[in-house]
C-alpha positions, 0 to 999 in steps of 0.5 A: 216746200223746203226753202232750201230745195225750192230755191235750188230747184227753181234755180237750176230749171231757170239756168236749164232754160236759159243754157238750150236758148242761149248757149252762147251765153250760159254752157252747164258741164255736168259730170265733171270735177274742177281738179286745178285752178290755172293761174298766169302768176298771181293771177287765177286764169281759169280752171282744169277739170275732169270729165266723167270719162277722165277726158281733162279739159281747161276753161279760161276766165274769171272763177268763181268758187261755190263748192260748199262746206267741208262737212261731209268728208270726215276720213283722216287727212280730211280738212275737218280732221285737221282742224276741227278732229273733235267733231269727227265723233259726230254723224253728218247731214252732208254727203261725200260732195261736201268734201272741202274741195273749194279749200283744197282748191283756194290754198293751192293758189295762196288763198287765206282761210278762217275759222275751220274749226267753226263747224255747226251742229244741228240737234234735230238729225234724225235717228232712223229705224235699224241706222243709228249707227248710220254715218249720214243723216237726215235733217228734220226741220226746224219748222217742226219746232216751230209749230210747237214740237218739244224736245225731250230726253231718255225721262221724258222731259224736257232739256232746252227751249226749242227756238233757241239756236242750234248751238244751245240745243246741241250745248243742251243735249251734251248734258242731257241724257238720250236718246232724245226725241222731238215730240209734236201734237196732232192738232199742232202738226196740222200747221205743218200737215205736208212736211210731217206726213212726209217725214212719217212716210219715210219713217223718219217720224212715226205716230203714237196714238197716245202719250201712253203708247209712247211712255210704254216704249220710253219705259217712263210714266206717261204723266211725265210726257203729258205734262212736258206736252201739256196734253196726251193726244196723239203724237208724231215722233222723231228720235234725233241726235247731234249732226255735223250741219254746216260751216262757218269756216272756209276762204277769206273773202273781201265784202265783195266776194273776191277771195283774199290771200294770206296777207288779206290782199285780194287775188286776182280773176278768183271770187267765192260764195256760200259755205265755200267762204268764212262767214262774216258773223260767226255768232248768228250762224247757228240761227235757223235760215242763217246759212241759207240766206248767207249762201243767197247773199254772198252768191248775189254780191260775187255775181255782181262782181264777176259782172261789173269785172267782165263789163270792165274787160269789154265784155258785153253785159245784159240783165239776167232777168232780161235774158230769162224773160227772153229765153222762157217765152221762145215758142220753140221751147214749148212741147209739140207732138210728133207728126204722125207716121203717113198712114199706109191706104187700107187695102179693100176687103175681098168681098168687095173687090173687082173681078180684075182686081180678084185676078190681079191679086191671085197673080200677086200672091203666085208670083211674090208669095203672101206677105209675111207674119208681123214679127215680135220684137218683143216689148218696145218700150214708152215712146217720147209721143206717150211720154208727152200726153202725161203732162198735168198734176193729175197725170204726170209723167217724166223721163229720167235717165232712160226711165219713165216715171209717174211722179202724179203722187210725188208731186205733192210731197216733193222736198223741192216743191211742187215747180221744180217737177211741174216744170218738166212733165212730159219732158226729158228732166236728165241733164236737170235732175243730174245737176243736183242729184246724187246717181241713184236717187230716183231709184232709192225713192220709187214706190210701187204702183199706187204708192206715194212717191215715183213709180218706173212705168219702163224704159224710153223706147226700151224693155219693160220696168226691171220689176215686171220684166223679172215678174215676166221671167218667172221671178227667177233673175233671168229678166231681160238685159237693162243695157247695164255693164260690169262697167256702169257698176264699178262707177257706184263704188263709194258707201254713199253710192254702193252697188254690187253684183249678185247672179247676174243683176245689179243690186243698189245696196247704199241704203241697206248697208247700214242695215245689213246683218254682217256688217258694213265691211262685208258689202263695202268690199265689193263695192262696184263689183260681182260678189256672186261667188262670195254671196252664194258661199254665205247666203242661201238662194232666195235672200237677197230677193227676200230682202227688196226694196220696196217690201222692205224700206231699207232693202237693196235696190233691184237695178237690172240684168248685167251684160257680161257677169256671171248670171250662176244660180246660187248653189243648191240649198242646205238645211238652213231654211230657217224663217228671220226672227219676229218682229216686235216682242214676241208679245212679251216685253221688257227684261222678262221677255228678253230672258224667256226667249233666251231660254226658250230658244236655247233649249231649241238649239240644244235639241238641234245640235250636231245632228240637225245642223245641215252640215254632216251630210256626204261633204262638209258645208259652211251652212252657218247653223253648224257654228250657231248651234254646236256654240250654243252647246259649247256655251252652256257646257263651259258655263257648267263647268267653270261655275262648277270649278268656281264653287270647287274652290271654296268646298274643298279638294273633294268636291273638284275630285268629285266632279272629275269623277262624275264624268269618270263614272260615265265612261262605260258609255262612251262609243254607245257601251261597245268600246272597252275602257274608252276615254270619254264618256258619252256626253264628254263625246258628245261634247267632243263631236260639238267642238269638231264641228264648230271647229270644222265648219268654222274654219270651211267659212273662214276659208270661203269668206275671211281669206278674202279679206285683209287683217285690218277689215277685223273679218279675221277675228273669230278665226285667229282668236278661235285657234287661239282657243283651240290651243287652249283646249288642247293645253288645258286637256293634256295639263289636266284631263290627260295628265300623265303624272296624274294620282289617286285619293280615296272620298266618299262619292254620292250612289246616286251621282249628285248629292242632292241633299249637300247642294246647299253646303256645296258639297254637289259631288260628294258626300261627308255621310260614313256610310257611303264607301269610299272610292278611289278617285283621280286626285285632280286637285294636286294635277291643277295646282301643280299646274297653277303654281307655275306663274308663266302658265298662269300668265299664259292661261290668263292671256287665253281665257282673255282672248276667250272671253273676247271671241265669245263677246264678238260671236254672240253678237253675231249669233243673237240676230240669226235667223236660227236664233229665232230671238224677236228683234225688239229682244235682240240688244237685251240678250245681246247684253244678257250674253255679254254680263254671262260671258264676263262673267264666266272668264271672271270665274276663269280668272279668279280659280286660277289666281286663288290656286296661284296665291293660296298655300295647298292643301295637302293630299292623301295619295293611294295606289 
């Protein structure tokens, strides 16, 4: 269906066909990366290359280059930040493969280049659900717009025509205001039905029943939309972004292919095509189909080059399609059954045996015993003969890797067209399938039975399917051995082709790390690995299995047992069972339903802190509910206090004196009333013993998971900035709270704790009425300015409250998706940032007590004994 991927497919089964029939004339090396161009002086000779296993080999003859773009790489030191470093913001709709080679390559030789700073952009590169901030991305057609899509902005409107170039698109969207959306009605996407229902399977699209229903996501009037639309009906819809798509830029070639040097003179034996050369027409590239048939016709002009040069030097030379037509009609390509096994004579019942054959079978039985039982080798897998039998569009079968798949589903919806898996059914499609796919991309696409798209039936004369034979073993990881090694993971090491280890099985993680909760370092760092003892330090039994493909899209891939990694069971849980947050909004949209859930789900962790952690049990555990919930605790507390100090500072001396006091008059509680003059009060303990646990429980999960990390991977961060803030405590406390130089003044507190009929004036924690007696009280007034008149302490105290503020961003950030959270997932970014204004907000307060006290005369105490 996709121009691009038909053309490639076909392509590749032609020259499949063609390398088995003529191997003299046509030899496909898979596997294997050109390293190095030979050369005999100026002259390109031939090339080096590295196979799969690092075996390095050289191949003599003319080279032609058709290595694509260099779009793909967007590391420092790649070609595109080099030369083109503005685009490095931009996602890309290329992998690692695009890599620049074919430049890296051309230069080591002299070859000349052009315009590496023209990289296109596509506006219709797809924004999928959970991965907006996802580095690779998916290309929504152009034929999308073509059978009438719109593409609208964050109002609803629309910004730019749809069928002008890519260029005015992108130009479009940079003065626009996203996210943008491209929007096509039913009745027009009924022209393109395949591709959008494609799409809508892969959640690249979703559908609305009415504009209406897209309006109330968009929080913009639905007359808006209709009227961009011209109608309401039911929609398709694609949130889309600017891409990096292709490249203009790369070797300078003649208009017969042959790649130029710096002074434009051709190099001998070396010739390119495609996006691994300049384009002759700069201007027209950012057109739709421009690349491709570039790619088509500079590919056909060198080939005939490369021809005319081998014909030259007294090769023999034959038409390719006279090659093709004698290849493909060969009747020893055509699939035949096996013969069958000899079939052994069945031997007679009993009961109509001879009496000398009764006796000569007694005789056999005594002398040789009975035959023995069948033994059960267990399953033996899918033979090649069964394979062979599923080979129509209604019943289509394949062999890949190892893996038979049913692809009668797929087959319809196939990216490269229907051929390009008819062509194989019933055969062995590997060496066809690796050619041009990426290790792991069959498995990324499997569906369950009955699902669209592939679905594993087994091995090839193998083990059951991964997913049955763990059924089989009760689901508890133990399936039988895949025939993967510690080895065979260690290959998938990159973010585009990620695996890691987990209790003894395989897990293809690649799509999931753009999704995963803690952060695309946390898996990265085990890329190709066992992270079993880090995954069980974190995580309790049973999450990553909750987490599976295909239940969930975006899941890890469940790829096999592993032979010769640790196959341990997770440790026992704690108490951290709890449920992941809701989906959707909780029946409550908007600001109002971020704000009741906050709420709601605070109060919930406020009751649960301390004593309904998991964590103060006989040992100290790192279950992560101990940080969430004391945080949460310590949150609100800091909050009270500094709001509190806050409006200290413009009631007066007294109202700080008495919110000292009113901490002061608890203390008979503290340690339940059984200790004499204890220092803190209850609730001041209670706060105390929530800090300790924080702390404690804090620096177990540092100590399990950070010190595996280096400084620069930012796993470091909460630590060191919460020692930071541990020092501050401590220093705030013995500055203010414990001061020994502390003095006594005398003020009229309220009888019943509060004021509550000065809250108004601001007078909270004491009273102006005469008739309330006086009370001797600490002067902590005088202690905090005596303390802020010092500029180095302000300074010093500034830098903390700082480093205080950014551990509560950064904690908050990781708090609110917590399963203990319970916050709904569509209310997550807005409390996120509710979190965030409080937060700047609390050390705003901070900031400004400090400074006032600083800049502003003191007013004057009078002391009592």
């Amino acid at each position: 269906h996709f121009p691009g991927a038909v053309i490639t497919y076909a392509a590749i089964h032609v020259l499949g066909q063609v390398a088995k029939g003529k191997p003299d004339r046509l030899q496909i090396i898979s596997s294997a990366r050109v390293t190095k161009l030979l050369t005999a002086g100026s002259k390109v000779t031939g090339v080096e290359l590295t196979r799969e296993s690092g075996a390095v080999e050289s191949l003599q003859g003319l080279v032609v280059i058709t290595a694509g773009g260099f779009a793909g790489a967007c590391g420092r030191g790649s070609v595109l930040a080099r030369h083109a470093p503005g685009m490095l913001k931009f996602p890309t709709t290329n992998d690692e493969r695009a890599n620049g080679d074919s430049i890296t390559l051309g230069q080591a030789v002299g070859a000349g280049t052009a315009n590496l700073d023209k990289v296109e952009l596509t506006p219709t590169a797809a924004v999928l659900p959970g991965q907006a901030d996802a580095q690779f991305k998916v290309v929504v057609s152009d034929a999308i717009s073509g059978a009438g899509a719109k593409l609208l902005d964050a109002s609803g409107k629309r910004f730019c025509n749809e069928m002008a170039s890519s260029k005015e698109r992108v130009d479009a969207m940079a003065k626009s205001k996203g996210p943008f959306r491209m929007v096509i009605k039913a009745k027009q996407a009924q022209a393109v039905q395949w591709l959008v229902d494609f799409y809508t399977q892969r959640k690249v699209m979703k559908k609305y029943s009415s504009a209406s229903e897209l309006a109330s996501e968009m929080r913009v009037q639905a007359s808006v939309i209709e009227s961009a639309l011209e109608g309401g009906d039911a929609l398709y819809v694609a949130v889309v972004t600017s891409a990096l798509y292709t490249c203009a830029g790369g070797l300078t070639t003649g208009s017969d292919g042959k790649v130029l040097n710096s002074t434009g003179q051709p190099i001998e034996g070396l010739f390119a095509a495609g996006e691994a050369t300049s384009a002759p027409f700069q201007k027209l590239w950012s057109v739709s189909g421009i690349p491709l048939l570039y790619s088509i016709c500079s590919g056909r002009t060198a080939g005939r080059t490369v021809a005319a040069a081998l014909s030259k030097n007294g090769s023999s030379t034959q038409d390719l399609r006279d090659i093709i037509i004698g290849v493909m009609t060969k009747p020893d390509l055509v699939a035949t059954a096996a013969i069958e096994e000899e079939k052994k004579p069945d031997e007679k019942p009993l009961e109509e045996m001879s009496k000398e054959e009764l006796i000569a079978k007694v005789k056999d039985l005594k002398a040789n015993g009975p035959p023995a039982a069948p033994v059960d080798d267990g399953p033996k897998g899918i033979s090649m003969d069964e394979v062979k039998k599923h080979n129509t569009k209604e019943d289509a079968w394949l062999v890949i890797n190892g893996d038979v798949i049913d692809v009668t589903k797929w087959i319809p919806i196939h990216p490269g067209g229907e051929q390009a898996v008819v062509a194989y059914l019933g055969q062995d499609a590997s060496d066809e399938w690796n050619m041009i796919h990426k290790a792991g991309t069959i498995e990324k696409n499997l569906v369950p039975e009955g699902g669209n798209g592939p679905v594993l039936k087994g091995k090839l004369g193998g083990a059951a399917a991964p997913v049955a034979a763990a059924a089989a073993a009760g689901g508890n990881g133990a399936a039988a051995p895949t025939g993967l090694t510690l080895d065979d993971v260690a290959k998938h090491n990159k973010e585009s082709d990620l695996w890691v280890v987990v209790n003894g099985r395989a897990y293809d993680v690649t799509k999931w790390l753009q999704v995963h909760p803690g952060g695309v370092q946390a898996i990265t760092a085990y890329a190709g690995k066992d992270a079993t003892d880090e995954w069980n330090c974190i995580h309790k039994p049973g999450t990553i299995e909750k987490n599976l493909f295909p239940a969930n899209p975006s899941g890890p891939v469940d790829m096999g047992a592993v032979s010769g990694a640790a196959a341990a069971a997770a440790p026992a849980a704690v108490a951290d069972d709890e449920k992941p947050p809701p989906d959707g909004n909780g029946g409550i949209p908007g600001i109002l339903g971020a704000i009741v859930f906050l709420g709601l789900n605070l109060v919930l962790m406020l009751s649960r802190t301390v004593f309904f952690t998991g964590n103060v049990m006989f040992k100290l555990e790192n279950n992560r509910n101990g940080t969430i919930r004391s945080a949460c605790m310590l949150l609100v507390f800091t909050v009270i206090h500094v709001v509190g100090n806050f409006l200290a500072l413009f009631s007066g001396p007294d109202e700080l004196n008495g919110e000292g006091y009113f901490f002061d008059r608890q203390a008979w509680t503290g340690g339940f009333g059984l200790v004499t003059n204890p220092p803190l009060g209850l609730a001041e303990e209670y706060i105390a013993l929530a800090l300790l646990l924080h702390v404690s429980v804090a620096l177990k999960r540092s100590w399990d998971i950070s010190m595996n990390y280096c400084l620069n991977t930012g796993r470091w961060n909460m630590l060191l900035s919460g020692l930071t803030i541990l020092f501050f405590i401590t220093m705030h406390l013995r500055d203010i709270k414990f001061n020994p130089d502390t003095q006594y003044t005398m003020m009229r507190v309220p009888p019943y704790w509060i004021n509550f009929s000065g809250v108004l004036q601001g007078h909270v924690f004491f009273s102006t009425d005469p008739s309330v007696p006086l009370v001797r009280v600490r002067d902590i007034y005088s202690v905090m300015v005596g303390v802020f008149k010092d500029l180095g302490t302000c300074v010093l105290y500034t830098l903390c409250v700082l480093i205080f503020w950014a551990h509560m961003m950064l904690g908050w950030k990781k708090l609110v998706p917590a399963d203990a959270m319970q916050i709904p997932k569509d209310h997550v970014k807005r409390v996120t940032f509710l979190g965030w204004i409080a937060a700047t907000a609390v050390a705003s307060m901070y900031l400004t007590v400090l400074w006032y006290t600083y800049c502003m005369p003191p007013i004057k105490i009078e002391h009592v004994p």
